[in-house]
N, C-alpha and C positions, 0 to 999 in steps of 0.2 A: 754495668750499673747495678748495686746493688738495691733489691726488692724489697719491700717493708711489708711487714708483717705485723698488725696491730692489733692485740688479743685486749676486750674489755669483757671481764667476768667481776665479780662482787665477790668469791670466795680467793681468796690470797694461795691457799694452798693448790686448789684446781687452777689458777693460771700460771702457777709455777709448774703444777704437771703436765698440763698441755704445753706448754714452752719444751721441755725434756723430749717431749714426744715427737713435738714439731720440727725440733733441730735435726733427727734426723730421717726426716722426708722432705723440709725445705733448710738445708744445710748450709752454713756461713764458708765462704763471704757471699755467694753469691746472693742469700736471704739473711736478714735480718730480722727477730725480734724483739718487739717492743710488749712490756705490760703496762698498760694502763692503771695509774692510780687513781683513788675517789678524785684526788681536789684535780687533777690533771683532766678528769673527765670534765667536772663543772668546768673549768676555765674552755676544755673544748665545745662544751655545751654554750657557753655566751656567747663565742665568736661567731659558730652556725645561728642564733637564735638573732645574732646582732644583724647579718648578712639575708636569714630571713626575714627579717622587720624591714627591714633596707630598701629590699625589693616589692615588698606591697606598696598598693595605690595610695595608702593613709602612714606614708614611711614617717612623712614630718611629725605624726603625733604623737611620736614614740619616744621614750629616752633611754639612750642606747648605753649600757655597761661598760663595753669595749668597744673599739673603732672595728669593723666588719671588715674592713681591708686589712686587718691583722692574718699573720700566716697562722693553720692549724695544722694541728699533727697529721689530721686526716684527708692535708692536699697532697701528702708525700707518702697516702696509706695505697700500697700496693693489695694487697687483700685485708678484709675490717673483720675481723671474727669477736661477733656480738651476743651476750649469753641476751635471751629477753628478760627473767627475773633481774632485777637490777634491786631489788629490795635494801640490801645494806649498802647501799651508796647512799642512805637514807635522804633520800629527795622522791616525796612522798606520788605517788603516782605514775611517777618514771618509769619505763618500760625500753625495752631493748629495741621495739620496735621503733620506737619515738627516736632513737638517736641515730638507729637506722636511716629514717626519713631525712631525718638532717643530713645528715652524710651525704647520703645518695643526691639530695637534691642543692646541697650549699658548699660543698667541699669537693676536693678532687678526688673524693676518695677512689678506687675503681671497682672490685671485687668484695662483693660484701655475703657474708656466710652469716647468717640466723640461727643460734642455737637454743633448743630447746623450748620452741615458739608453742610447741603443743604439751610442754611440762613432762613429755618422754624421753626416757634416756638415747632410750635404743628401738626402735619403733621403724616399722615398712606403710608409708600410707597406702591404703587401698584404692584409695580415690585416683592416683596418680597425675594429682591437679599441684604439687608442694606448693601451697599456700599463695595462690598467684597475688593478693591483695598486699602481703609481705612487699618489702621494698628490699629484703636482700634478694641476690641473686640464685640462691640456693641455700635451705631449711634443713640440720640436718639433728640427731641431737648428742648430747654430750660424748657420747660413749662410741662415739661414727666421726667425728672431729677429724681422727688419724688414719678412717679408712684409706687402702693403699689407693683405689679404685680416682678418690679426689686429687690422691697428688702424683699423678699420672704414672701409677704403678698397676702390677697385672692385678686385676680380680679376685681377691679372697674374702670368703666369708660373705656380708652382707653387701651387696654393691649392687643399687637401685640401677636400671640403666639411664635411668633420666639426670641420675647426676653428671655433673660437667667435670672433665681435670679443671681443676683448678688455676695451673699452669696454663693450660690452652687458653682456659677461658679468659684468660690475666691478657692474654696477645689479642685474644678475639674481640674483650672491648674495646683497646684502644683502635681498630681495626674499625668498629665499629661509630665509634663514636668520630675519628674523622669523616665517614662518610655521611655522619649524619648532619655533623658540620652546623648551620644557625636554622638548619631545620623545616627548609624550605622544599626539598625533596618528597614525594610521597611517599606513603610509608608501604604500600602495599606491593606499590612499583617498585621499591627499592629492596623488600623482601622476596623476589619472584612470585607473588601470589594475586599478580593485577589480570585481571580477565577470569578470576578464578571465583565461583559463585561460594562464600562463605555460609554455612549454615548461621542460623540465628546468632545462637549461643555462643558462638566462636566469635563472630564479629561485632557483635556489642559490646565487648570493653573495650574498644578502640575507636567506637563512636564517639566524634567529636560536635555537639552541637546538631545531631542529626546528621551529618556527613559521614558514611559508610566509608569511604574511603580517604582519608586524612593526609594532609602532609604533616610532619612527624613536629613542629612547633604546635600546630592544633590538638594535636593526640598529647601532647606532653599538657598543656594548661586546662585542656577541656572532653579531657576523656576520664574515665573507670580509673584507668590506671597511671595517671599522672598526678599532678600537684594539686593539693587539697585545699578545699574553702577558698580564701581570698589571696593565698600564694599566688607568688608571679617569679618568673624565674630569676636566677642572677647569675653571674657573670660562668657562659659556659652550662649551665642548669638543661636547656633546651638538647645541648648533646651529649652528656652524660647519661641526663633521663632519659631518654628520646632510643638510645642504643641499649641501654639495661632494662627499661621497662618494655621492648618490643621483640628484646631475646628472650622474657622470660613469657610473653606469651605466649611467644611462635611454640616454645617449649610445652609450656605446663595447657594448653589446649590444642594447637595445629597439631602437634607431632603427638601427641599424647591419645588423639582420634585416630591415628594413622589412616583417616580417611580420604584427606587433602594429598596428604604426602606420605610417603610409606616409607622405612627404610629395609633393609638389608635382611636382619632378622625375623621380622615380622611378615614381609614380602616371601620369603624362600619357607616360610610355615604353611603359608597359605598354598602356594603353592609350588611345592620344589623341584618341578621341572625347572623350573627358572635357574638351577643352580647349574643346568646343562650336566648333568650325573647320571648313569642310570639307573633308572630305580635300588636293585640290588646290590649299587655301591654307596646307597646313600645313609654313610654312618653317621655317627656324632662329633669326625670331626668336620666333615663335608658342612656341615649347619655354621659348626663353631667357627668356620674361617669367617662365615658373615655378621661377625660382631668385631671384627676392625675395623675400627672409626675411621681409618683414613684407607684402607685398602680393600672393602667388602667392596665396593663393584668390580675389581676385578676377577672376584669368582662368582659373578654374576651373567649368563648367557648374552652374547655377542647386542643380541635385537633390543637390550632393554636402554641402549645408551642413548637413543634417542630421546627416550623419557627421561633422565635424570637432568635436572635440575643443575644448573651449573655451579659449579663449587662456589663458598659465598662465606666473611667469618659470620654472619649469620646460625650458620648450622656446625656443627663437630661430627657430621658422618654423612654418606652419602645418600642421598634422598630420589624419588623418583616419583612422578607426578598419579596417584593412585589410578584415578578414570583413565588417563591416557593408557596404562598400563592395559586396566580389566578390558577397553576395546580393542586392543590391538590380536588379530586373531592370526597374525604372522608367530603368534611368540607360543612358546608350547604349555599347552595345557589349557589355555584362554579359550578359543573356542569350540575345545571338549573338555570341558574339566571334571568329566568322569575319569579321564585318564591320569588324573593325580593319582597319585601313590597316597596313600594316607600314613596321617602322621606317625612317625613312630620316636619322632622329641618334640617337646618344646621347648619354645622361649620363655622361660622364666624372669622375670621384670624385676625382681629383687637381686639375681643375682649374678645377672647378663650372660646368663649360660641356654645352653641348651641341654634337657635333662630329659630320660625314659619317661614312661608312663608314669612309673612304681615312685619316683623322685620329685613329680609333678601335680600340683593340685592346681584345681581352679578357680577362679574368681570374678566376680561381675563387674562391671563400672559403668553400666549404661549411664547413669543417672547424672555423672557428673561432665562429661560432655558428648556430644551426640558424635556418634560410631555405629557403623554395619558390623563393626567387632567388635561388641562389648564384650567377648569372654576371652580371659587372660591369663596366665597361668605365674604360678610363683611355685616355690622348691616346696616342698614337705620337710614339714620342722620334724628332725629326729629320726627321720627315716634310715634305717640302715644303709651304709652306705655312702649317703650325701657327703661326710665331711670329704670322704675322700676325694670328691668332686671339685667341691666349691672351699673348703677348706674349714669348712664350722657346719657344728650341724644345727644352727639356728636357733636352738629351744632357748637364748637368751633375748630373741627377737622378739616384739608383741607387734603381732600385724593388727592394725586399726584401719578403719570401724571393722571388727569382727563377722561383723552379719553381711558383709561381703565375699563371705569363703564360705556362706550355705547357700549350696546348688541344690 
């Protein structure tokens, strides 16, 4: 079945380029794309806003454009790639974000990409929160559209690790979203994270009415991060939302704290006996096997399988429960962990590599969710060397907020 691809930008010439570009990382027949015209957008703009009105408590008072039950483009958009300036579609006030929301919450759409939501081309956030309040899936900007990293190609140049393939992710919501089904399910239990004490910060946008713990219909109508003001859902709304807006927390705070959950890279930094190596053999490719999203536990020591987390389309890599891990004093290095070897790579989070000292700088992010590891490391712009590594050597990058890379 072929996959739809639906690019809305306001400049004619850039969605003729990104089409050029797109065709070959997602290539016909199996992909298809579509460029959205201004009047094409409004007419898709009435039918979500009609199906929005439709479904509020005060529907009768409304007088409706089009019929709501009309088909839209965006029930048959396999990924939505949305510029946010929308300025020359001249509908005064419009923003990318705004049709976004539509989408996400009135249409089929599935996979929706945010571009250019912070007015940066080409940008590494420091926060490494990508815009959780966003309703697309992942925020990236113009000039990162085609990174290979999104359309599940190897790593070159700038590749955040928080970003998702695109492709996985296309399988992983409809995965998701059947299970999430009319949303009766709980959300915490059905993510493996029930019985697990969340910090504040993390579990507040998913309070629903004062209920810590929610089934995923209450988190969609009456949390942080579901339907806004007097929206109510409509046909389907509950598992669409319900599966996109509780992958994109689990993402942009649980996994982004690696406190709850740890994965692979982050885990064998801390501590790399775990990789079962011995010290003296532990190079840079030893590290690099554990940034396989589907095969870093198996270079991971025999003892830690207990602790992983059961595979789930939840996650795109394999995760392992932090606490259970730090108590367990069968697994090596845990209950002396003077016997760690100290580091001699890290994990760099912009470019999902593991790089020397000389290739590595640091970065803080206490601030933006609570962490016993608030310090992070990303590549060094320009440093000699780097391209060779990572494939660029960055100086086109602007990492934001700046005053996050003074240690």
């Amino acid at each position: 079945m072929t996959k739809k691809i639906v690019v809305c930008d306001d400049l004619e010439e850039r969605r003729g380029d990104w089409r050029r570009k797109l065709e070959g990382l997602a290539p016909p027949p199996e992909w298809e794309i579509e460029l959205l015209t201004e009047d094409e957008l409004a007419h898709e703009l009435r039918v979500l806003q009609a199906r929005q009105l439709t479904a509020r408590p005060d529907a009768g008072s409304h007088d409706l454009e089009v019929d709501p039950e009309e088909t839209s483009k965006f029930d048959q958009t396999s990924i939505l790639i949305m510029d946010y300036d929308l300025a020359l579609f001249e509908k005064p006030g419009l923003t990318g974000e705004q049709v976004t929301y539509l989408s996400r919450c009135y249409s089929g759409c599935k996979v929706i990409v945010g571009v250019n939501t912070t007015g940066q081309t080409n940008y590494f956030d420091l926060t490494l929160v990508d815009h959780i309040n966003s309703f697309a899936d992942v925020n990236v900007g113009s000039d990162q559209l085609t990174s290979p990293i999104l359309w599940d190609e190897e790593p070159s140049g700038l590749s955040p690790w928080s970003w998702p393939s695109l492709p996985s992710l296309l399988i992983r919501h409809d995965q998701c979203v059947d299970i999430v089904g009319d949303g009766q399910e709980n959300l915490l239990e059905t993510v493996g994270l029930d019985g697990i004490g969340l910090p504040r910060q993390i579990g507040q946008p998913i309070e629903s009415d004062g209920e810590e713990s929610p089934d995923f219909a209450a988190f969609v109508q009456k949390s942080l991060l579901g339907l806004r003001g007097e929206d109510a859902p409509w046909k389907g709304t509950t598992a669409r939302v319900g599966a996109a807006r509780s992958m994109k927390w689990l993402q942009c705070m649980v996994l982004t704290a690696q406190d709850i959950l740890v994965d692979a890279p982050h885990l064998s930094q801390r501590n790399p006996l775990l990789l079962g190596v011995e010290p003296d053999l532990l190079n840079r490719d030893v590290f690099e096997r554990t940034t396989d999203r589907q095969g870093a536990a198996a270079h991971m020591v025999e003892g830690l399988k207990i602790h992983q987390i059961p595979p789930s389309p939840w996650f795109d890599r394999p995760l392992w429960r932090s606490a259970d891990v730090n108590s367990d004093n069968s697994l090596p290095g845990v209950a002396s962990p003077w016997d760690r070897p100290d580091p001699t790579f890290f994990f760099c989070e912009d470019v999902s590599r593991f790089l020397p000292p000389s290739l590595a700088r640091r970065f803080l992010m206490d601030d933006t969710v609570p962490t016993s590891q608030p310090i992070r490391y990303v590549a060094k712009q320009g440093a000699p060397g780097l391209a060779e590594i990572v494939g660029s050597d960055l100086t086109d990058v602007q990492y934001l907020p700046k005053v996050r890379l003074t240690l």
